[in-house]
SESESE-892177 format. One record per residue: z, y, x of N, C-alpha, C, O in turn; residue in one letter. Coordinates in steps of 0.2 Angstrom, whole numbers, plus 5000, padded with zeros to 4 digits. Layout:
residues N
ZYXZYXZYXZYXA ...
***
This chain:
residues 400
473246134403473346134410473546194412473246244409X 473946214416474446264418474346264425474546224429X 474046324428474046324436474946344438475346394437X 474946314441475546324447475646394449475246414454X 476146434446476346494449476746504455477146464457X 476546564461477046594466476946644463476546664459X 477546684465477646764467477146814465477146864462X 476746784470476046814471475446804466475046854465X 475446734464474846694460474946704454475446694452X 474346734449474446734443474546664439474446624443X 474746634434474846594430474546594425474646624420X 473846544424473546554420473746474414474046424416X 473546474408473746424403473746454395473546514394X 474046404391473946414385474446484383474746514387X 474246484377474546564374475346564370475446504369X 475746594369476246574368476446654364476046704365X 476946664360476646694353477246764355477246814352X 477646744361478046824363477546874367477646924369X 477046844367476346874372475946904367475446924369X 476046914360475646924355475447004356474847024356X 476247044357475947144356475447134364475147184366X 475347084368475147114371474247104375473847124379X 474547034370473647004368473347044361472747044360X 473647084358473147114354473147194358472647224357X 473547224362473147274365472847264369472747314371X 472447204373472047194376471347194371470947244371X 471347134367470747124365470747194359470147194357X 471047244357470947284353470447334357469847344356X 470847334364470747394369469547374371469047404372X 469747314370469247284372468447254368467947234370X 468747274362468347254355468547294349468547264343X 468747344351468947384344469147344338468847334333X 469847294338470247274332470447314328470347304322X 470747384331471247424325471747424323472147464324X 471747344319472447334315472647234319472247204322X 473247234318473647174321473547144316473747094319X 473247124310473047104304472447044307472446984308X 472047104308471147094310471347054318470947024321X 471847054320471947014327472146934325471746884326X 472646954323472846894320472446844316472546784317X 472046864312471346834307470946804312470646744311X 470946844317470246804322470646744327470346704329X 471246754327471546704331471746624326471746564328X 471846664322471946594315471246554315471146504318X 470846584312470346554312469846524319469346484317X 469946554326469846514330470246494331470046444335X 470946474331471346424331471846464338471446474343X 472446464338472746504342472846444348473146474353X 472646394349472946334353472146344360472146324366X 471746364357471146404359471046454365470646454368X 471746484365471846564368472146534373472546494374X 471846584377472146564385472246624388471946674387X 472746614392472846684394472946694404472846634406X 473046734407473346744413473846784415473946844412X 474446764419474846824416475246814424475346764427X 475446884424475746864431476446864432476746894427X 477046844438477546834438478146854433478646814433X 478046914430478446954427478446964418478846994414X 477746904418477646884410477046934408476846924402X 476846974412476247024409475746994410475646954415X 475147024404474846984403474247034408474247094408X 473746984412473447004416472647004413472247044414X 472446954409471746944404471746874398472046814399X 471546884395471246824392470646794388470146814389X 470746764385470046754383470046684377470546654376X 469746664375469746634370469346554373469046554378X 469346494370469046434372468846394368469246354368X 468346384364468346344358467946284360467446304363X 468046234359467846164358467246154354467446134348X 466646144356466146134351465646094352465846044356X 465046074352464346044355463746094353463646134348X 463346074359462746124359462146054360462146014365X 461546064355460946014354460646024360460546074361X 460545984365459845974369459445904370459645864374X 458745904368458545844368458645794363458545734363X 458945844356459045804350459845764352459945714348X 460145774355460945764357461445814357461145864359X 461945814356462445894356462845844363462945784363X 462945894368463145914374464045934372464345974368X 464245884376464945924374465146024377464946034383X 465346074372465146134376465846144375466246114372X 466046224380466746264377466346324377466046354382X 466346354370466146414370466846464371467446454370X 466346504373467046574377466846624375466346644376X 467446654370467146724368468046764369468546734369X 468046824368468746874368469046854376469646834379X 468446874379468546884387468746954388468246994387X 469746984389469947054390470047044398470046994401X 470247114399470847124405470947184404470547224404X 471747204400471847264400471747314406471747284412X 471547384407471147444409471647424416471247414421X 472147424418472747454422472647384427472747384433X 472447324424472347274429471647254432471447214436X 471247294428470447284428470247324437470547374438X 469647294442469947304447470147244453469947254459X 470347204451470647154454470447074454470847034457X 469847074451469546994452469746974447469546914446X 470146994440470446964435470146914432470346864429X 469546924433469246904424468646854429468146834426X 468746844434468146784438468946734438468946674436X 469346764441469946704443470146664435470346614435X 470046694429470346664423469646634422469746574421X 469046664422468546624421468446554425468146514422X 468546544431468646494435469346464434469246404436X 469746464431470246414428470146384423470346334421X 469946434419469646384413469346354413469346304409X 468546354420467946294419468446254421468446194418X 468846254426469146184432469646144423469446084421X 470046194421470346164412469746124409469746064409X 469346144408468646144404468446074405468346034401X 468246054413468145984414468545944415468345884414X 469045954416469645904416469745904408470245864407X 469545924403469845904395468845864393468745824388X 468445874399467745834396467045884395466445874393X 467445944397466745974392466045954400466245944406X 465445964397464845964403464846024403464946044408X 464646074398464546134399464746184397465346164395X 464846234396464946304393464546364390464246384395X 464446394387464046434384464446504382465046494380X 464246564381464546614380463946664378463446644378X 464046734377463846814374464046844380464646864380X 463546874386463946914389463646964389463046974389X 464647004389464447084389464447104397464747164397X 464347094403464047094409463847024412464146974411X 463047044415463146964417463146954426462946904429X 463447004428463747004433464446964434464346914437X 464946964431465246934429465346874429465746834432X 464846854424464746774424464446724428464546664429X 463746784431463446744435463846714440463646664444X 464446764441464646744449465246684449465446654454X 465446674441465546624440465246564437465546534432X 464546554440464046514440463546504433463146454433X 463646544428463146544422462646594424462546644427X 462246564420461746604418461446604413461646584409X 460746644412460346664406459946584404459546554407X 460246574398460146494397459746504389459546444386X 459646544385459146534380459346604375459846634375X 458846604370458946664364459446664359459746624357X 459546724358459746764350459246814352459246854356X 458846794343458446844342458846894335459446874335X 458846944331458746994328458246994321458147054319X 457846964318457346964309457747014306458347024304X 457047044306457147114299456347094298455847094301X 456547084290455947074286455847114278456247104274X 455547164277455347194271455347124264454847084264X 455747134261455847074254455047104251454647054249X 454947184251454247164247453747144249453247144246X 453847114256453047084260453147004261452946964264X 453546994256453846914258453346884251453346904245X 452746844253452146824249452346744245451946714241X 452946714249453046644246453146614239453046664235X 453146604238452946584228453146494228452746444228X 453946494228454046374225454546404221454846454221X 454246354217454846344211454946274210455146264204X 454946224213454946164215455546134213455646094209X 455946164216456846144218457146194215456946254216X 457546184210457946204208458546224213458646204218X 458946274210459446314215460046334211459946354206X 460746314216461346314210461846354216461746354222X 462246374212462946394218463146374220463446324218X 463246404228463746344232464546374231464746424227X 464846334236465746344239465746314246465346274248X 466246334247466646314251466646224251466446204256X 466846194245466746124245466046094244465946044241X 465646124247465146114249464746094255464146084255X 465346104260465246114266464946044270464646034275X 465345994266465045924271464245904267463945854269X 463845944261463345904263462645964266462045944267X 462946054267463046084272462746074279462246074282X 463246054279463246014289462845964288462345964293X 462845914282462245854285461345894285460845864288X 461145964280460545994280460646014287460245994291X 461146074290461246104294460946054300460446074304X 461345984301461145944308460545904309460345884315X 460245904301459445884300459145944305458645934309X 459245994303458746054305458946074312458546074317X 459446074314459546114321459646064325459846084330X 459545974324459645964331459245944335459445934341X 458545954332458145924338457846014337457246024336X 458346064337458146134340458446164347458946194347X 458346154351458746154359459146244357458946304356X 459846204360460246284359460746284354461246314355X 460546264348460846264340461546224343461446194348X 462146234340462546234338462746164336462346154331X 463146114337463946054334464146094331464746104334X 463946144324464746194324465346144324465346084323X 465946194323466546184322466846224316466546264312X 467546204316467746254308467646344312467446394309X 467746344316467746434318467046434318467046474322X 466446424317465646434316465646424308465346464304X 465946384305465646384298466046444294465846474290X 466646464297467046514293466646574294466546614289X 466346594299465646664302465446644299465146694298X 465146594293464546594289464846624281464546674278X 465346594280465646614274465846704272465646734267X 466346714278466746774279466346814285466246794290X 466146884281465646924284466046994288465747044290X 466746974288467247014293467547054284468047044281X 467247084283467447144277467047094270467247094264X 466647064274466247064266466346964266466346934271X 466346944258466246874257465346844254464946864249X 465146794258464446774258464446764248464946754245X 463746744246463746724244463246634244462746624247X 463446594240463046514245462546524238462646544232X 461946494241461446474236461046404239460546404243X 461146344236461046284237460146264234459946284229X 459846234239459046204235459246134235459446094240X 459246114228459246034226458646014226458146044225X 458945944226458045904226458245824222458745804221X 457845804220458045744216458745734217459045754221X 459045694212459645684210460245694214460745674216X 459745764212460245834217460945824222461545844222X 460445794228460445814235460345864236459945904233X 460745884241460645974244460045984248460145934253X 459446014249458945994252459046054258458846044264X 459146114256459246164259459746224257460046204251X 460046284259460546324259460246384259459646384259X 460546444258460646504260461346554259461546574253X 461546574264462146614263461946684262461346694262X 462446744261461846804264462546854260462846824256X 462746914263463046984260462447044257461847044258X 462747064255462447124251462647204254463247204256X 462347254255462747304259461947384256461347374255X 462147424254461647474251461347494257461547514263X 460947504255460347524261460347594264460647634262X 459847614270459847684271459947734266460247794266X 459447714261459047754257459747774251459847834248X 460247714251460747724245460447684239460947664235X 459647674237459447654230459647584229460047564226X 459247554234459147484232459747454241459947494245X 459647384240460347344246459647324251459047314251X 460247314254460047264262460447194261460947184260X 460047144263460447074262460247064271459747064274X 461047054274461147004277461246934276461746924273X 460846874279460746804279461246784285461046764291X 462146764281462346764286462146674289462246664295X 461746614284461446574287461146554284461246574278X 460546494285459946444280459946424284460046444290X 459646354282459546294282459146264277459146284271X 458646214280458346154276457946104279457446124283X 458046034277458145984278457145964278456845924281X 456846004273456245964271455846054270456146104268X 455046064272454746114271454746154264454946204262X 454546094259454846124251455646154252455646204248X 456046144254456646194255456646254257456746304254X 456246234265456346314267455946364263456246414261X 455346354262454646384255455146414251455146474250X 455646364248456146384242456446434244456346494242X 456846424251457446484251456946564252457046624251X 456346534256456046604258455846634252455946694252X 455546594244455546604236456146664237456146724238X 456546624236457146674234457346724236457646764232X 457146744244457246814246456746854243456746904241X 456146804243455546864240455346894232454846914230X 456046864228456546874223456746914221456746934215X 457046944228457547004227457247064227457447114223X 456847064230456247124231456347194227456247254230X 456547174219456547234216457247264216457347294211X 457647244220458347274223458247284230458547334232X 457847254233458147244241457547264244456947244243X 457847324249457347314254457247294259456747284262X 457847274261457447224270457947174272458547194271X 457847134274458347044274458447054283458047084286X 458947024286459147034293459346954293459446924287X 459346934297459546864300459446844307458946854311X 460046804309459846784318459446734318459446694313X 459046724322458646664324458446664330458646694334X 457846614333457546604336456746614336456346614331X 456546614346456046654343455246614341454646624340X 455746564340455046494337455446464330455346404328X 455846494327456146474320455546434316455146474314X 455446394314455046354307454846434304454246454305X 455346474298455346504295454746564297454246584293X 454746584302454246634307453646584304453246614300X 453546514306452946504306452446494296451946504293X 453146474295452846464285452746534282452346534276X 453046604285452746654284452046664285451846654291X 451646704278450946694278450846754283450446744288X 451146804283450946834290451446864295452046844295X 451246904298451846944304452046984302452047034306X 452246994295452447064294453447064296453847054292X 453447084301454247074301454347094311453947094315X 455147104310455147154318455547094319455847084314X 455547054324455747034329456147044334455747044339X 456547054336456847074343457647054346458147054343X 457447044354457946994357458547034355458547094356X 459046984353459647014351460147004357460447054359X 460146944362460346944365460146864372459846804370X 460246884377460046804381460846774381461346804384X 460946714377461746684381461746654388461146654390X 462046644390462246604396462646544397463246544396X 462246514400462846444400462946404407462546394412X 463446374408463846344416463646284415463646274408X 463546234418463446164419464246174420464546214424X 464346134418465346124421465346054426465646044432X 465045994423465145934425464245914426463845914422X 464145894433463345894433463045824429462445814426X 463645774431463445694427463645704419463245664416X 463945734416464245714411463545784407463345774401X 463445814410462945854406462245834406461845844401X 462045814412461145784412461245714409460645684408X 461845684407461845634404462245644396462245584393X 462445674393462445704388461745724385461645684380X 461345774387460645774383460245714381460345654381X 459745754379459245694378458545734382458445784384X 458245664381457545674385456945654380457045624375X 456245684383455645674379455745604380456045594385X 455445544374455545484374454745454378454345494376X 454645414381454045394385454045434392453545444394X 454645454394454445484399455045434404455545424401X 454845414410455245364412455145394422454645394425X 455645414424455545454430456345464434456845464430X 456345464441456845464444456845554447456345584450X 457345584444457245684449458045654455458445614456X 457845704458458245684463458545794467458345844470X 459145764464459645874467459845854474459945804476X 459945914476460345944480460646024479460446074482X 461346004474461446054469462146074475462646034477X 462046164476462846194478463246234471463046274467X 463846194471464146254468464846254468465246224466X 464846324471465546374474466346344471466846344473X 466146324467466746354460466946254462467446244465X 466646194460466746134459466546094465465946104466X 466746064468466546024476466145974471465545964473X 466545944464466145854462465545894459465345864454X 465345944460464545974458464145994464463746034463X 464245974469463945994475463645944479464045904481X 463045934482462845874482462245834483461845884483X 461845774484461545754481461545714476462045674475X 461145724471461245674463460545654461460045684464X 460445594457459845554456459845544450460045494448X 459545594446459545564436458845534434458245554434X 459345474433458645414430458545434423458945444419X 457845454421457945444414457245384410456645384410X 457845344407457045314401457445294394458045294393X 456845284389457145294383457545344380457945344375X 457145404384457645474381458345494381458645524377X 458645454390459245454389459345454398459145414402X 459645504399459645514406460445454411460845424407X 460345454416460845404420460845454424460345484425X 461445464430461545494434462045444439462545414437X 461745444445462045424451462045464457461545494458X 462545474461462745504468462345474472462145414472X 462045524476461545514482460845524478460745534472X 460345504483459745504483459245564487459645594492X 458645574487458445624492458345704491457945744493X 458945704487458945784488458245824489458145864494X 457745814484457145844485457045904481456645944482X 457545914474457546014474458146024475458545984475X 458146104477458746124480458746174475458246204472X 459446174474459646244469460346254467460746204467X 460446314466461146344465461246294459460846274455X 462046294459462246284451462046334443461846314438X 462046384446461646434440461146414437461046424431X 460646374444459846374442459946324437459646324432X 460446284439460346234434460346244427459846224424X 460646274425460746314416460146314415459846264412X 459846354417459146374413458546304415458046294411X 458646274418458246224420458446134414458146084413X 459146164412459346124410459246134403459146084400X 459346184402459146224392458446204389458346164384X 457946224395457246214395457046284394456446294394X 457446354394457346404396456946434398456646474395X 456846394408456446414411456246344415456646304417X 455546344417455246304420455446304429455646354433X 455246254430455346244436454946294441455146324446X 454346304437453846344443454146424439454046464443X 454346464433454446504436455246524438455446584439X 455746474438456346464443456346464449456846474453X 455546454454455346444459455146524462455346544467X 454746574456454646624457455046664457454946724459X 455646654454456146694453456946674460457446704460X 456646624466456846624473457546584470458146604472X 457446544465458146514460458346424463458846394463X 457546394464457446334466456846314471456346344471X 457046264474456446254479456446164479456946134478X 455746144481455846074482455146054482454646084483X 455145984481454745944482454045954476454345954472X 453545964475453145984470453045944464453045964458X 453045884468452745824464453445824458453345834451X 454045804463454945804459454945874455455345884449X 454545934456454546004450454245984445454645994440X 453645974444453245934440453445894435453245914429X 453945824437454145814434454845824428454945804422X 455245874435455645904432455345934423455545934418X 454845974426454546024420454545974413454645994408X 454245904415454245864410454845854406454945874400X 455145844408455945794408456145844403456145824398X 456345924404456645964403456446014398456646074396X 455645964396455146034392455546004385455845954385X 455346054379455546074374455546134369455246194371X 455646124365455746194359456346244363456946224363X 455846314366456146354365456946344364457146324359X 457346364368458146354366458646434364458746474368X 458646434358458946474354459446464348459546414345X 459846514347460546494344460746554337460846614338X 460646504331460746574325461246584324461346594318X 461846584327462446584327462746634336462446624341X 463246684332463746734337464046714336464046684331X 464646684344465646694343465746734349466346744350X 
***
């Protein structure tokens, strides 16, 4: 979709390949690329049909930003999402509203091709909030010492992985992360971040289980440590399907021990793996909060899933600035772990489109959205909201 240019109006739309020297001094200028190589790389593998640009009368480019197509778990359902990353505005145009008006043509693209939601990394959240997101769940940061990893299976045998490995991957991968709220439908531009560590190539290591089924994974690079003696293992990802998996993959870091001093991986801050560890010996810390837009308010409360046996009517009265068909009254029926949305009803909480993200993740609760002057409403209708919405911590082991 193509907004309609004047004179005066920027033109915003897909990317077009004579705009290239000037999409990569944006995101260069913006993200330290370097080389037109490392630009290119990132655009192939997110897929160039992805890129979206702003540009105004004369063909220059005003800002861009990136769009990928993917699904994000909540309530054991992937949410149709557009994750957004390689949001620029060259220095000379920055100033100007750039980067809320291309952010706002996108969400209007965004719902008109289906998506409910949006998710992103930001680096202001000024920025985003004012185009309607907010702080919607973690990335955490593990640094764990390999000599204090106490695990001991040898249960499961373990073989190398590839590339062509990948479809039975995704089915451990979608056992584990979808009844994790926040995880990731990846896409081929997420599993390529698993393999390709920018400079460096992962290596895969598979846990078989009877008549060797993949039960669990582990990816990981190698990099020499502070000290220079022994390495550092980066986990660029794990997975496992069954408790003996995970046991196994944790086995194996605590393997390495007499090369490695200390293992890094993203996760969350209720990961399984935190809990199968015998103790707290490991740092912890928030790597980052994402944020996420409700784009379409029916197609996202009815995308998720809900706790099952809970059977109740909530009843919004949602503003928001950016979309008239999210402003409103709305009535979401849910039973059988599966939400329905219809127009109208008694409008008994009242909240901005933003509050909703975090209410909608399971983030944050109704009572401290209330404290934080986010949502207001009816007590009894908060209450159950909290029901409705409650859940595993929502975190995401996966950057784009």
């Amino acid at each position: 979709m193509t907004t309609a240019s004047t004179t005066d109006s920027p033109t915003f739309g897909p990317f077009e390949e004579s705009l290239f020297p000037q999409l990569y001094r944006s995101l260069d200028l913006a993200f330290c690329l370097e080389t037109e190589a490392a630009c290119n790389r990132w655009l192939d593998v997110a897929g160039r049909d992805s890129v979206r640009v702003l540009t105004d009368g004369a063909g220059t480019l005003l800002g861009n930003l990136l769009a990928i197509p993917m699904g994000q778990y909540f309530g054991g359902r992937a949410a149709p999402m557009l994750g957004i990353a390689g949001v620029a505005v060259p220095p000379e145009a920055r100033g100007r509203a750039i980067a809320k008006s291309l952010m706002e043509a996108c969400l209007r693209e965004g719902r008109a091709r289906g998506f409910a939601i949006s998710t992103l990394f930001a680096a202001t959240q000024k920025l985003y909030r004012a185009a309607g997101y907010e702080q919607a769940g973690f990335t955490c940061a593990l640094r764990l010492a390999a000599s204090r990893l106490d695990i001991r299976e040898r249960a499961l045998q373990v073989r190398a992985l590839s590339r062509d490995d990948l479809p039975e991957m995704k089915r451990v991968w979608k056992t584990m992360a979808a009844p994790m709220n926040g995880q990731l439908d990846r896409v081929p531009y997420i599993w390529h971040r698993v393999f390709d560590r920018r400079t460096d190539v992962a290596t895969g290591l598979g846990i078989v289980g009877e008549g060797g089924a993949l039960e669990g994974y582990l990816w990981y690079t190698q990099s020499p440590g502070a000290r220079g003696e022994r390495y550092s293992v980066d986990v660029s990802d794990l997975a496992a399907s069954t408790p003996r998996a995970l046991r196994r993959i944790l086995s194996l870091l605590a393997s390495m021990a007499s090369t490695v001093e200390d293992i890094t991986l993203l996760c969350g801050p209720h990961h399984p793996l935190l809990y199968v560890l015998g103790e707290q010996r490991y740092d912890l810390r928030r790597r980052d909060y994402w944020m996420t837009r409700i784009i379409d308010v029916k197609n996202a409360l009815e995308s998720r899933g809900y706790p099952v046996g809970i059977k109740c009517d909530l009843h919004f009265d949602i503003n928001d600035p950016v979309f008239a068909e999210n402003t409103g009254a709305f009535t979401l029926h849910i039973e059988d772990g599966k939400g329905h949305v219809a127009r109208g009803g008694n409008g008994l909480i009242q909240l901005e489109i933003k509050a909703l993200a975090p209410l909608y993740t399971g983030f944050m609760s109704p009572h401290e959205l209330a404290l934080g002057g986010s949502i207001k409403g009816d007590a009894s209708q908060l209450a159950l909201a909290a029901c409705a919405f409650a859940g595993p911590a929502p975190s995401m082991n996966d950057v784009y």
